[in-house]
C-alpha positions as CSV (number, residue, x, y, z in Angstrom):
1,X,22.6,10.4,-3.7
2,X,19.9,9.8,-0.8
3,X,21.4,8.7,2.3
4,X,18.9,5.6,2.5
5,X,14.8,5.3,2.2
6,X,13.1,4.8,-0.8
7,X,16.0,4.6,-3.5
8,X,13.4,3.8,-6.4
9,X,13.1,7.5,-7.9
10,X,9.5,7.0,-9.4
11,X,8.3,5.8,-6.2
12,X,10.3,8.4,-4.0
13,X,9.2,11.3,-5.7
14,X,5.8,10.1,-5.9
15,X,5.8,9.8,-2.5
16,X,7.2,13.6,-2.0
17,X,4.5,14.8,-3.4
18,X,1.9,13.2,-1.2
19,X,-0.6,15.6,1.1
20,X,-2.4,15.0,3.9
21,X,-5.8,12.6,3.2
22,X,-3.8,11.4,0.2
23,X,-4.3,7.5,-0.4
24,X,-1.6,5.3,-1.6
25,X,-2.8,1.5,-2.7
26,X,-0.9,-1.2,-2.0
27,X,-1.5,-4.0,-3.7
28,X,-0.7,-7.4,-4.7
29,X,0.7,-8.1,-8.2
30,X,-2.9,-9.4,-9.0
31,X,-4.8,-6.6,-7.5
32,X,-6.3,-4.6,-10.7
33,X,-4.7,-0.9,-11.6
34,X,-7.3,1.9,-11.5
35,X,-7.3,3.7,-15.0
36,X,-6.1,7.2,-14.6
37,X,-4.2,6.3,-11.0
38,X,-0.2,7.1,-11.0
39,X,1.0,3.0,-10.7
40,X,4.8,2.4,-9.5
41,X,5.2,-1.3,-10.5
42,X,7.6,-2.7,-8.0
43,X,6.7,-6.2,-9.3
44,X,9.6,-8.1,-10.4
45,X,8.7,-11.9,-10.0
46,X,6.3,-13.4,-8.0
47,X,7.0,-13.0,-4.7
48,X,9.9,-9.9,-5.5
49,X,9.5,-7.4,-3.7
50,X,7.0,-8.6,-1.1
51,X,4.1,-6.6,0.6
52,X,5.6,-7.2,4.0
53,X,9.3,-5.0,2.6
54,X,7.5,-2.6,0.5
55,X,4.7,-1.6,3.1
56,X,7.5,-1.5,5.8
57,X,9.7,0.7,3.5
58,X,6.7,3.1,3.1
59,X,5.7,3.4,7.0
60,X,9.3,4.6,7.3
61,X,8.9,7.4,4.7
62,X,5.5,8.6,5.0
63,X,2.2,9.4,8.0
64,X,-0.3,7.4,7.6
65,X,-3.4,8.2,9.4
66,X,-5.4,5.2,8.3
67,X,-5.7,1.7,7.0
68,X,-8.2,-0.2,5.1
69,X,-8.2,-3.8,4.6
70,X,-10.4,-5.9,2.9
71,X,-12.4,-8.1,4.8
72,X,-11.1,-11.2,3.4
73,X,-7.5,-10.7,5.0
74,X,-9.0,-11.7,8.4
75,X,-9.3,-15.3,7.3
76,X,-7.3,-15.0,4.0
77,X,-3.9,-13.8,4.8
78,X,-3.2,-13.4,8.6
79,X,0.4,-12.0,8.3
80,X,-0.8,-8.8,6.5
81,X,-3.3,-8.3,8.8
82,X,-0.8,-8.7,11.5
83,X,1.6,-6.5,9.4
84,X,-0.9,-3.8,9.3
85,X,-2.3,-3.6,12.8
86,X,1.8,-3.4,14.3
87,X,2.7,-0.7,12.1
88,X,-0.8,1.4,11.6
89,X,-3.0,0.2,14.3
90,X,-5.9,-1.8,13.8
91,X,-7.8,-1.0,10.3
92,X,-11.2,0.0,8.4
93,X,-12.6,-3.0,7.1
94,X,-14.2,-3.0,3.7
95,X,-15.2,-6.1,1.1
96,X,-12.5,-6.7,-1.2
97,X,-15.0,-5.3,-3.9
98,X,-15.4,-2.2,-1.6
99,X,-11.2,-2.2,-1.8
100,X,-11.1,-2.6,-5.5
101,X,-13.5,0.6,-6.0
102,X,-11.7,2.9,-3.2
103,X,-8.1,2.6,-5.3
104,X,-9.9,4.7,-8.1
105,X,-9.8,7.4,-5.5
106,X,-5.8,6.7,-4.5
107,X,-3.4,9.2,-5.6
108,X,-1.0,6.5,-6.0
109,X,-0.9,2.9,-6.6
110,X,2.1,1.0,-5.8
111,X,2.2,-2.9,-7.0
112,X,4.5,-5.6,-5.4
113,X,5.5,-8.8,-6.5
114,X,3.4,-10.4,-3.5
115,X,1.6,-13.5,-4.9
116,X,-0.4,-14.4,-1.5
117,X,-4.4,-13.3,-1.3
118,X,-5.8,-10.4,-0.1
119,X,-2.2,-8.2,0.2
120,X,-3.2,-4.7,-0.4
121,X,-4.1,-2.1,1.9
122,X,-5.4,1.4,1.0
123,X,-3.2,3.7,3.2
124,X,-4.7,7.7,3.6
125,X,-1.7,9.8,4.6
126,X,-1.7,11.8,7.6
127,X,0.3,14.7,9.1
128,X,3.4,14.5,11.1
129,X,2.1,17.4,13.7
């Protein structure tokens, strides 16, 4: 039994296995799966869990060296963009098109149950030295 973290076992050991330049989408419950992209589905209503716990709960467990938001969050959805800049500073920008197109790259895609626009973030793992 873990001690606390991540408790959800898909979602912990996918994150375990996660390298340096590694990206992990996170993504609304809208936000479109990439075909071939590991998905942990979160979602259990709409709002359930939110962006804000999930994205919290993986600044805790992993380095992030990076964020990119969609564009669209500036005048969309001001608490993830204030989310994202206090925990990973401020963020890439990209069109929420661009977005869409960089999760086919992500090693792992992790939907919420967040039913607000624009609340996904591509994160690209870092080191911790």
């Amino acid at each position: 039994m873990k001690r606390g973290g991540i408790l959800n076992q898909p979602l912990s050991g996918a994150l375990a296995g996660l390298g340096h330049t590694d990206r992990v989408v996170v993504g609304d419950c809208g936000l479109p799966r990439p075909p071939g992209v590991p998905v942990v589905d979160l979602a259990v209503t709409f709002g359930v869990p939110s962006f804000a716990d999930v994205v919290r709960a993986l600044a805790a467990e992993i380095v992030v060296e990076s964020a990119l938001l969609a564009s669209e969050t500036r005048d969309r959805n001001a608490d993830v963009l204030t989310l994202v800049r206090e925990l990973f500073g401020e963020p890439a920008w990209c069109s929420h098109e661009e977005l869409k197109a960089a999760s086919a790259s992500a090693s792992l895609f992790v939907r919420t149950g967040e039913a607000t626009p624009y609340a996904n973030v591509v994160l690209t793992c870092g080191v911790p030295f």
